[in-house]
Every structure is written in C-alpha cells, then in structure tokens.
C-alpha positions in Angstrom: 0.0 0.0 0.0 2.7 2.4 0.7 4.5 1.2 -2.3 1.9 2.3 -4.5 1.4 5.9 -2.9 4.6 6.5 -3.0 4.4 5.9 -6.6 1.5 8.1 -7.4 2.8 10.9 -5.6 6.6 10.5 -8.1 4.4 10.4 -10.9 2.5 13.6 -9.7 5.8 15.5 -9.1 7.1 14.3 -12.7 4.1 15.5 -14.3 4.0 18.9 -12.7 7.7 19.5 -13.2 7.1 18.8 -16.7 4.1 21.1 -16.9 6.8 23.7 -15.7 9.3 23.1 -17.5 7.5 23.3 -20.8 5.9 26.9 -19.6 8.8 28.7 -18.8 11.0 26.7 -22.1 9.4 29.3 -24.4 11.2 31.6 -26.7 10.6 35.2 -28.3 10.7 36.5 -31.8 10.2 40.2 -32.5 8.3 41.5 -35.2 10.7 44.6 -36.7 10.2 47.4 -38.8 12.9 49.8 -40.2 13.3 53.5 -40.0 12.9 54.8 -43.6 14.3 57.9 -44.9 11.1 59.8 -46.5 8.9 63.2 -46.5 5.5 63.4 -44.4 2.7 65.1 -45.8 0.3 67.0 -43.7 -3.0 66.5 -45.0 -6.5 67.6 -44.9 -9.3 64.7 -45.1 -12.0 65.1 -46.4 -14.9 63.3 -48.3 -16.7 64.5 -51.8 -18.3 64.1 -54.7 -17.1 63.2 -58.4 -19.0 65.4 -60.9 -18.3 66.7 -64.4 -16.6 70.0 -65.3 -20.1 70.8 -67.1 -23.1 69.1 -66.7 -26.2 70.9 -67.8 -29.8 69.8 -67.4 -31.9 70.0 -70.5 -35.8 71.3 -70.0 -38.8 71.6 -71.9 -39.8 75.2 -72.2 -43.4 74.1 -73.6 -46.0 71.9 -72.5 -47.3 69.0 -74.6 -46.6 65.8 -75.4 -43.5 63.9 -76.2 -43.1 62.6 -80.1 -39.9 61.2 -80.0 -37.3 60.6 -78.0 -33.2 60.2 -79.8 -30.9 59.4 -77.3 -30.3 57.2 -75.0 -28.2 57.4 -71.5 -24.7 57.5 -72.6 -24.9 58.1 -75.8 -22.5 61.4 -77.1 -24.0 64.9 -78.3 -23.1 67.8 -80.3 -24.3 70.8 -79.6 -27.4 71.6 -81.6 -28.2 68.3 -82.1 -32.4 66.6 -81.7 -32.4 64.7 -78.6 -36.2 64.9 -77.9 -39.9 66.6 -80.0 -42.8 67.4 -78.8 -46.3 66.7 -80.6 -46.3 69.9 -83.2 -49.7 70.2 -84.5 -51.4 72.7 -81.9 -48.3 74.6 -82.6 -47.8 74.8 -86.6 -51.8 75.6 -86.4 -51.2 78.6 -84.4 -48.5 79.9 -87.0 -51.4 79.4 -89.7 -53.1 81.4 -87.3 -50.8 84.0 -87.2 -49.6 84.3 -90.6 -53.6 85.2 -91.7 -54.2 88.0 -88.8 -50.7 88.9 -90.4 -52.1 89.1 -93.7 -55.3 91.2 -92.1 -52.9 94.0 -90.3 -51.2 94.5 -93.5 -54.2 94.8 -96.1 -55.8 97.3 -93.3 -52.3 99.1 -93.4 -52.8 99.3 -97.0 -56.6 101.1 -96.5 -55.2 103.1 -94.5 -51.9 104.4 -96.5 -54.6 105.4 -99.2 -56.6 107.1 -97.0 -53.5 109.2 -96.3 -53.0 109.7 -99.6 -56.8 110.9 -100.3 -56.7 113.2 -97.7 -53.1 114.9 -99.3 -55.5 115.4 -102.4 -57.8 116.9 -100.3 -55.5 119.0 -98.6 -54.1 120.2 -102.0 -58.0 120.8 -103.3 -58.7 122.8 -100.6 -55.6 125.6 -101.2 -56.3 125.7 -105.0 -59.7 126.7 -104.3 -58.5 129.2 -101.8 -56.5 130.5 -104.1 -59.2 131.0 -106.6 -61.3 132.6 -103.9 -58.8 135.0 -103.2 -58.2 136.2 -107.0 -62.2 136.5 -107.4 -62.2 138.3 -103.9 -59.2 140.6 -106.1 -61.5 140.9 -109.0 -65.0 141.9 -106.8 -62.6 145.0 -105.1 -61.5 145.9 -108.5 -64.9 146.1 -110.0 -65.9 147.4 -106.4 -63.5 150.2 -107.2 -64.9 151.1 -110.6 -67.9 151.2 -109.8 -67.0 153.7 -106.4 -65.3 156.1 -109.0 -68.0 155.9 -111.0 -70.9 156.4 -108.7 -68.3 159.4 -107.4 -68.1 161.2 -111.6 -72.2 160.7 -111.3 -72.5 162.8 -108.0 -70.3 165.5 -109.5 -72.3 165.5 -112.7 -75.4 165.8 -110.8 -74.3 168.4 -108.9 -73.7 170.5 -112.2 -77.3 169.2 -113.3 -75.4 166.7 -116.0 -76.5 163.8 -114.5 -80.5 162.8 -113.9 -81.3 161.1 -111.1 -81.9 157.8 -112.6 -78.1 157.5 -113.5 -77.0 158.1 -110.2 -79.6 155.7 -108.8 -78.3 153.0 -110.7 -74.4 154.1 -109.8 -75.4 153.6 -106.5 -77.0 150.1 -106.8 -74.2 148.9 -108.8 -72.0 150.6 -106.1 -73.8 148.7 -103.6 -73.9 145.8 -105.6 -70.8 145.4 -105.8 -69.6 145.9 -102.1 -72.1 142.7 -101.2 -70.2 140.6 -104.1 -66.5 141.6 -102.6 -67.8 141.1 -99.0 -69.2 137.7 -100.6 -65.5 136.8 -102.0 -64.0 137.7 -98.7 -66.0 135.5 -96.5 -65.5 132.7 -99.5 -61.4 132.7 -98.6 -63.0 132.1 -95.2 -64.6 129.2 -95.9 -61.5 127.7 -98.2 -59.4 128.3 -95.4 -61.2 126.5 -92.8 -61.5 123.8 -96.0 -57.9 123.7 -95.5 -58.0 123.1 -92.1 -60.5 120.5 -91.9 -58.6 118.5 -95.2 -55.3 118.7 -92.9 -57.0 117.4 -90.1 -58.1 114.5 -92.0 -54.9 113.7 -93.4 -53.1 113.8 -89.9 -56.1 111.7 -89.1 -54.6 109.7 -91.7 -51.3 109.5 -91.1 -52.1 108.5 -87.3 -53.9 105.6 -88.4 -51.5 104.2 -91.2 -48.6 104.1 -88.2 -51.6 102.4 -86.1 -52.0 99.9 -88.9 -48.1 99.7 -88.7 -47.9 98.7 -85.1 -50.6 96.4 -85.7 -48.6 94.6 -88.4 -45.5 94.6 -86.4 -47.6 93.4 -83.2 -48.9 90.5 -85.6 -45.4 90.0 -87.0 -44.2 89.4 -83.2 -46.9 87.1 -83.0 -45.9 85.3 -85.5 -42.7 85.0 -84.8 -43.0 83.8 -81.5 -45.5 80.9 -83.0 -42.8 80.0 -85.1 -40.2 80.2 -82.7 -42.5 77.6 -80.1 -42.7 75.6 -82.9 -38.8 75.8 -83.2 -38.5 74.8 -79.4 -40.8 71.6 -80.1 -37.3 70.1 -80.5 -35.2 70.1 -77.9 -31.9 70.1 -79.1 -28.4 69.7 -76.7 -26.8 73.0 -75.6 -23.3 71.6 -75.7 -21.9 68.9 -76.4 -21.0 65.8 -74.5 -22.6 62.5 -73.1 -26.2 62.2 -72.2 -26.1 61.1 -68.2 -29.4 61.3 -67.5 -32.7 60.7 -69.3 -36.4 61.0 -67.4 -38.4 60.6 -70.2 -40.0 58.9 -73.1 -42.0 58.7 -76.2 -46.3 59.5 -75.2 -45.0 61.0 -71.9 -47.0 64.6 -71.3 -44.8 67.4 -70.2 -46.4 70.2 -68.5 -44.9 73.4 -67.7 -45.0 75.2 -64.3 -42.4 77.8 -62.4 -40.6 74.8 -61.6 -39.3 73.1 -65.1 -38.8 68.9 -64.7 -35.2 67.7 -65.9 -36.0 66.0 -68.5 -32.0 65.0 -69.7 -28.7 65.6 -68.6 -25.3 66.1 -70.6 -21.9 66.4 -69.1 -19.7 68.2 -71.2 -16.1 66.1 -71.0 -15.9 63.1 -69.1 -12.3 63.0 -69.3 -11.9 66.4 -67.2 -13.6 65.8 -64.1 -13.6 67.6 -60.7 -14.3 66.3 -57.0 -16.3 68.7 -54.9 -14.8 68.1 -51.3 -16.3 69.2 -47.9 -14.1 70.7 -45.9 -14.6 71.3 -42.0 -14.3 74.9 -40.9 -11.6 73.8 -38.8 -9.3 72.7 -41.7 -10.1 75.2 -44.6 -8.0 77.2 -43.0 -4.9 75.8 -44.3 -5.8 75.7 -47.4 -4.5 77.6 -50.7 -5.4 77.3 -54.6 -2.7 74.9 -56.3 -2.1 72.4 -53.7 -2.1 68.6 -54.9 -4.6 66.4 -53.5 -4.9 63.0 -53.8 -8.2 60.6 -53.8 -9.2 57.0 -53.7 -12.9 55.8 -55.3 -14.4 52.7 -53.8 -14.7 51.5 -57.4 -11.1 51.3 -57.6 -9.9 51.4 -54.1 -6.0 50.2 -55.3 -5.9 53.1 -57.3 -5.0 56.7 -56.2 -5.9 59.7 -58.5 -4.3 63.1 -58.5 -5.7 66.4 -58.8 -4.9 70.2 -57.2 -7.1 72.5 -55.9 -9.2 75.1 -58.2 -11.4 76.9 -56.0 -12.3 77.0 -52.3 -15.9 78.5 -52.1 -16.7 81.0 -49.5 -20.3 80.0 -49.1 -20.3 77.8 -46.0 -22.9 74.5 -45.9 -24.5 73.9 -42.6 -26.0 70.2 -42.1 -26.3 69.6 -38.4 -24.7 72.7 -37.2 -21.6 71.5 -39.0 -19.9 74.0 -41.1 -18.3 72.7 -44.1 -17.1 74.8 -47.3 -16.9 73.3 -50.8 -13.9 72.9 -52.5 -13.1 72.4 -56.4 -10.5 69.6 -56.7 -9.1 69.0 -60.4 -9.6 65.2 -61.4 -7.9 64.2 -65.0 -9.7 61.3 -65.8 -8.1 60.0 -69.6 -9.1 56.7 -68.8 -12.7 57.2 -67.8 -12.9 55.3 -65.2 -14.3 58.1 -62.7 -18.2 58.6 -63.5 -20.4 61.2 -62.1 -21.4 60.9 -58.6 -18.6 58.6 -57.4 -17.7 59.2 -53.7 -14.2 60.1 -53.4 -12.0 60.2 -50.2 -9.9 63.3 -50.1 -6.3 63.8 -48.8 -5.4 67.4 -50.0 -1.4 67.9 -48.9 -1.5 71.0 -47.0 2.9 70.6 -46.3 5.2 68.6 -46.1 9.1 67.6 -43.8 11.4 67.2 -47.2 13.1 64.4 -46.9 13.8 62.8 -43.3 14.3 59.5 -41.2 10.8 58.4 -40.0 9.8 56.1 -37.3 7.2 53.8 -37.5 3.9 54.5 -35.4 3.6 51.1 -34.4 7.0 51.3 -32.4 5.7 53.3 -30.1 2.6 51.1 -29.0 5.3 48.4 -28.1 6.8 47.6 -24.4 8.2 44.5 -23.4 5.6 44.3 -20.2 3.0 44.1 -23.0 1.8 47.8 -21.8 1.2 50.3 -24.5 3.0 53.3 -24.2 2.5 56.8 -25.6 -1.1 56.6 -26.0 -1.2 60.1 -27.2 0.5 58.4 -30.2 -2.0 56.1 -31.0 -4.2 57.0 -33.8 -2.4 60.5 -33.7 -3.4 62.9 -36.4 -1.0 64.2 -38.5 -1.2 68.0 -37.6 2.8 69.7 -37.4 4.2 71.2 -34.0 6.7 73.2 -33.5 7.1 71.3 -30.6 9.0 68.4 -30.3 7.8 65.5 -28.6 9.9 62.6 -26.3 9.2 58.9 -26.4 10.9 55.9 -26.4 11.0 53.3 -28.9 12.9 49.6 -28.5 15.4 48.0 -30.6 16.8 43.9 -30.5 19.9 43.8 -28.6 23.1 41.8 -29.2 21.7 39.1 -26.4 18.4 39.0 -28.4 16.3 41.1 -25.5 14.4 44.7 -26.1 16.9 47.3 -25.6 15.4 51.0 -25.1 16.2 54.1 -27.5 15.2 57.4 -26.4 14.1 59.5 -28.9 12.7 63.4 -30.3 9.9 63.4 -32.7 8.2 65.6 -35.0 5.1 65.9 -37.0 3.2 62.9 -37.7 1.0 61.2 -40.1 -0.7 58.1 -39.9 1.6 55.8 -40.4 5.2 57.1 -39.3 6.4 60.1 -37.3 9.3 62.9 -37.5 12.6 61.4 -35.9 14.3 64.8 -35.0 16.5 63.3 -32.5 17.8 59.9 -31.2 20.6 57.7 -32.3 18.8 55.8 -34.5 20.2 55.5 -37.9 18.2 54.9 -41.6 17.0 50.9 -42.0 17.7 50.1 -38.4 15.0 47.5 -37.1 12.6 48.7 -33.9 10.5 46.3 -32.5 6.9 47.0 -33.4 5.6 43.6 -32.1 6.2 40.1 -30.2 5.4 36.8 -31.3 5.9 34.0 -29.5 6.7 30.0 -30.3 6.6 27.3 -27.7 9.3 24.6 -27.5 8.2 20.9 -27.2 9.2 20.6 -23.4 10.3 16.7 -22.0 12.3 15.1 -19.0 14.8 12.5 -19.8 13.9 13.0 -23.7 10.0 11.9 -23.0 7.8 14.8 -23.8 5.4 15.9 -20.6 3.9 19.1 -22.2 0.9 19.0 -23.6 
C-alpha cells in the first residue's frame, strides 16, 4: 500500500515538473520594422463628390406631349443636335393662325396708307380753291373800285345838273352791288381756309392711323414669330456637347410646364476632365491655398489613387447639423474614364510637407516588453505639425536578443510614421513594433510531458 502511494505521488511530481518546465521553455521572436528615410505630408481629409466640369440639365420650355425621343443614356452629343420633339400640330396651327391676322394688319395698313394719300389730295383741293377765292375776292374790289369812282363822276355831274337822277340811282345800286359781291368773296377765302384746315385734319387723321395699322402689323409679325419660334423649341436640341447622363423621359410621356421646369436629360460636357467637390470642415479650410495637390481614392477602384490640385475654395459655408463645411473644387484628369459622375471620393489634400527625413514607424511606439502600450497620445495620432518636439521611447533587439530601449525626439506625424528629429537611431535600423511567440516541445529525460 505504501509502495503504491509513493508511486502516485513520483508520478505527480514528474508530471508537474514537466508542466513547468514546458511553460517557462518558451522563446521570443520580435516583429521589426525599419526607419525609412522619406517626407510626411500633412493633409486635410476630407470626403466629396465626383461630378463633371459641365453638366447641364436639358428642359422643356413648352408643354405637350413627347413625339420622339433620340438618345439614349450615354450616348455622345453635339451641340445643336435633336435629342427629344414634342407633338407639333397645336403649334404649326397657331403659326397658320398668325400668318392670316398677319395678312389682315397689312391689307388694313394698306386702306389706310390710301386714305393718307386721299386726304393729301384733299389738302391740295382745298388751297387751289383758296387761291381761286382769293383772285375772285381781287376781281369783286377791282370792280368794287370802278364802280365807287363811277358812282363818285355821277355825284359831280349831278351836282352841275349833268346827271338825272336815274343815273345816279343806278351808280349807287351797282355801287352797292358790288360791295355785297366783294364782302361775298372775302367770307369765300374764309370758308376755303377752314377747308384747308379741316382737309389737314383729315390727313393727320390719316397718317395716325396708317402708323396704327403699322404697329398692328408689327404686333402680328411678333406674334408670328414667337408661334414659329414655339414651334422651333418643339425640338429640344443639346446645348453643348457631350454624353447624355441622365434621361427622365419617353416617347407618349406629357410634359407640363410650371415655375418649376422637370429635368428631363442631362449632358456632361467632358468626361475626361472631371472635378471632386470636397467638404471641408471649418476647422481645416484654413490651411488651405489654390494649387495644392490632393490626392483621392474611389471605392470602385480602391487600389488606385488619382491626382488632382485645388481650383477653388468657395466662401459660401454648408451647414447640415450645425456643421460648417465649405466646398472645394479639386481637379480630377480622368483620360481613362474610369471616374463617373457621382462617385464618392475620399480626399487627402497635402496642405505641407518635412522634405526628406528619417521616420519612425507609429507602431514602435505602442510596443513595451511588459505588453503595456505606451504613448497613447501616439495612438491614432493625427497628423497635424508642431513646433514642438515630442519625447518617447522606442525599443530596438539587442546583441543578447532582448528589447533594448532608444530614447528619442519626434516631429510631426501622419498616420503611419512620425518625424525622428533626434535619437541615435540610424536609416534601416529595425525597432521592434511587435512580439510573437513560439513554444518549445518541453520533456524530462527525452520523453515529452507538455501538452
């Protein structure tokens, strides 16, 4: 019985010192990365929007109904060129329409241009006979002066007893005669003169109503032209040219007309100029200037990083949230085509950057060999410069194979590596970034006792 205690209690003690063993038998390999010689950028993120240099959005400016319909999406367009008609019989009728009041207006002009020319005849009538009014008014005073001098020869004959009574009677009624026939001829210039005025009356009467009949052509003319110009605008035609985009509508499909026109197409001028409209946050528009390069990443091509510099920053601020943002105009070459309208593009605008300098990688500051993280302003640290310089420590393999401490200074950072502005560390020299470890098969007396 004791025998066989003693023996479970040996194999107990082998067991655990086996156990032991194979914990504390384990050794360490460090995961390394290398200081690089390189610049860091200091960015400003940002999120936008790919959209064409031009894009304009093609309307109806009458209502009716849609004829036809000659594009499709994506097909190119020169400017000028059908893309859509509306039904145009309402609208040729009404140029019938106002081609014939046209024709009216002008054979009424016509009435009334020889009206005007009537009344100049009349005008003209009207002085002659004035004129021959005033030369028989001349003749009645010269026969009214013969007969004066010859009643006056009777008076002095009769005086003298020459003369009977009968002969100066008959002086005297020729005499008076001949005052009523001038006093007649006067008052008949009277009457030719108002003639005159009442025949120039007419004729400015006249002219008045030939430039009425005028206007009235030229109203009907403007009429006309604006039926012919609707019907003109039953085809809407593309204002530059480029790639249809965008087409909301087809063939039988009613358009109606209000203050608010309905897109009906729309045409991007050059697809292989493009621009990314970026939102910028208030707090980094700041630093930036017209010029600087900016680089981008689509989700349609996420390997691939485009290059563009900044055209405009627009003063007029968005709010969304009571977050300020500001547009900016990001140039995007696109000779490949492979950005499209409306893409989503994720925005690194280089605001400066160190030159060339030795970098540290961020993950060598996250490291300690008590597996407690150090620096944790460094972690996820955004890549703003300071003037000030920074202390930390970073860890290196040592001859014996153990973490070895390096003090260092550092600089501005980005997201992947920091400024190295003092510290003796030298280009392509490994820090320790990481620990891995591997177990070692653990026995006693060559039999294995881990497990």
């Amino acid at each position: 019985m004791r025998l066989a205690l003693v023996a479970v209690l040996l194999c107990t003690l082998i067991v655990g010192l086996g156990y032991t063993y194979s914990q504390e038998d384990q050794a360490s390999t460090f995961i390394t990365a290398p200081v690089e010689r390189g610049t860091i950028s200091s960015v400003v993120k940002a999120t936008g929007a790919v959209e064409a240099v031009v894009t304009v959005d093609v309307s109806s400016q009458l209502s009716g109904r849609i004829a036809d319909v000659f594009v499709n999406f994506n097909d190119p367009v020169k400017a000028g060129q059908p893309i859509a008609q509306l039904d145009q019989e309402i609208f040729a009728a009404r140029v019938n329409e106002a081609r014939a009041v046209l024709k009216v207006a002008a054979a009424t002009a016509l009435v009334q241009k020889a009206a005007l020319e009537r009344a100049g005849v009349a005008v003209a009538n009207a002085r002659t006979a004035k004129k021959l009014a005033e030369a028989q008014s001349a003749a009645a005073k010269a026969r009214q002066d013969e007969v004066e001098r010859d009643l006056q020869r009777k008076l002095e004959l009769a005086r003298s007893g020459s003369a009977t009574d009968r002969e100066l009677t008959q002086a005297r009624a020729q005499r008076d005669t001949g005052a009523a026939d001038f006093r007649a001829s006067v008052e008949q210039i009277n009457m030719r003169e108002e003639a005159i005025a009442i025949a120039e009356a007419e004729k400015r009467m006249a002219e008045a109503n030939i430039e009425n009949a005028q206007a009235i052509v030229e109203q009907r003319q403007a009429a006309l032209d604006q039926a012919q110009l609707d019907l003109g605008r039953t085809v809407l035609r593309a204002p530059i040219d480029g790639m249809i985009i965008k087409r909301d509508v087809n063939p039988g499909q009613t358009v109606a007309v209000s203050l608010e026109a309905k897109t009906l197409f729309r045409i991007a001028n050059d697809l292989r100029e493009m621009e990314v409209h970026g939102k910028i946050d208030e707090a980094d528009v700041g630093g930036l200037k017209i010029g600087q390069t900016a680089f981008f990443t689509v989700d349609a091509f996420p390997e691939r990083t485009f290059t563009g510099r900044v055209l405009q920053i627009r003063k007029s601020p968005e709010v969304v949230q009571n977050v300020v943002t500001y547009t900016t105009i990001i140039s995007a070459p696109n000779p490949e085509l492979l950005l499209l309208p409306g893409m989503t593009a994720a925005l690194r605008i280089v605001v400066s950057d160190t030159g060339e300098i030795l970098k540290v990688p961020n993950q060598a500051f996250r490291f300690r060999p008590n597996g407690m993280s150090s620096r944790t302003d460094q972690q996820g640290r955004d890549q703003t410069p300071s003037s000030a310089e920074t202390s930390a420590t970073v860890w290196t393999v040592g001859s014996d194979g153990r973490p070895v401490p390096v003090a260092v200074k550092l600089g501005v950072s980005d997201d992947q590596s920091t400024q190295l502005t003092a510290g003796s560390l030298t280009q392509d020299q490994p820090l320790i970034v990481g620990i891995a470890h591997s177990r070692k098969p653990a026995g006693l007396l060559g039999i294995r006792l881990g497990f």
